[in-house]
N, C-alpha and C positions, 0 to 999 in steps of 0.2 A: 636411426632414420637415414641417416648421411650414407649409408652402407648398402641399406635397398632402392632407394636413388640412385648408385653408383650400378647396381647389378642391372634393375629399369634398363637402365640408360646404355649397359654395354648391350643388354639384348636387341633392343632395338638398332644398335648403330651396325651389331653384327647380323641382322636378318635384312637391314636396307644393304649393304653391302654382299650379299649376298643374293640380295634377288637383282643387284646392276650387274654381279659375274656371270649371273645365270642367262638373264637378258643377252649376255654379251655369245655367251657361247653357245645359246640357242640362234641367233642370228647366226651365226658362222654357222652351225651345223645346217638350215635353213638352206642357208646361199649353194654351198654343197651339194645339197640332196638340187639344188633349182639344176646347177651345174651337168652334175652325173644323169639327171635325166636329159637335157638338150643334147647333154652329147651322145648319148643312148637313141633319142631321134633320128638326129642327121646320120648316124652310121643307119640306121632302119631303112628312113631316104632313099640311102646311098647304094644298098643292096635291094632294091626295088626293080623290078623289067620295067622295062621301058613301057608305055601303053600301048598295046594293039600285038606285043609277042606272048603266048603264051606258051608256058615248057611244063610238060607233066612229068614229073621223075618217075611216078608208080600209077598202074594203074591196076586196081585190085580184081583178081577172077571173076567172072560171073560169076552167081553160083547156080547149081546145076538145075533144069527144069525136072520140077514134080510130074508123077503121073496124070494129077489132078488136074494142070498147066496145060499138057497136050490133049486130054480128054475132049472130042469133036461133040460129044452128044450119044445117044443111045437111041433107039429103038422107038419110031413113033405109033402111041397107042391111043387108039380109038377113045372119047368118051362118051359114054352115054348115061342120060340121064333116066333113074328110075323113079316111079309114079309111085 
C-alpha cells in the first residue's frame, strides 16, 4: 500500500510541476508574440503617406471597348397594332 501512495503522490507532484512550467513558458511565449506584433504596427505607422498625398505605382489598362459598348442604336421601326 505504502508503494501506490508513493506513485499517487509522485504523479501528482509531477503534473502540478508541470502545469507552473508550462504556465511559465506560455506567458513568455504570450508576451513575445504581444511584442512582435507592436513592433509589426509602428513599422506599418511608420511606412504610411502622410494624409492628403496619394502615389499610384500602377495603373492597370483599360480594357478594350466591346462592339456592343459603342453600338448607338439601329434603325427606327414603325408599330402597328393589328385587330
Amino acid at each position: 500500500m505504502g508503494v501506490l501512495l508513493k506513485i499517487v503522490l509522485f504523479i501528482l507532484v509531477f503534473f502540478w510541476a508541470l502545469r507552473g512550467i508550462s504556465r511559465f513558458f506560455l506567458a513568455r511565449f504570450v508576451k513575445q508574440a504581444q511584442q512582435r506584433h507592436q513592433f509589426q504596427g509602428q513599422q506599418n505607422r511608420q511606412s504610411r503617406p502622410t494624409q492628403g498625398n496619394v502615389n499610384i505605382d500602377y495603373a492597370p489598362k483599360k480594357p478594350k471597348k466591346k462592339s456592343s459598348d459603342t453600338f448607338k442604336g439601329g434603325d427606327y421601326v414603325d408599330y402597328e397594332e393589328v385587330d
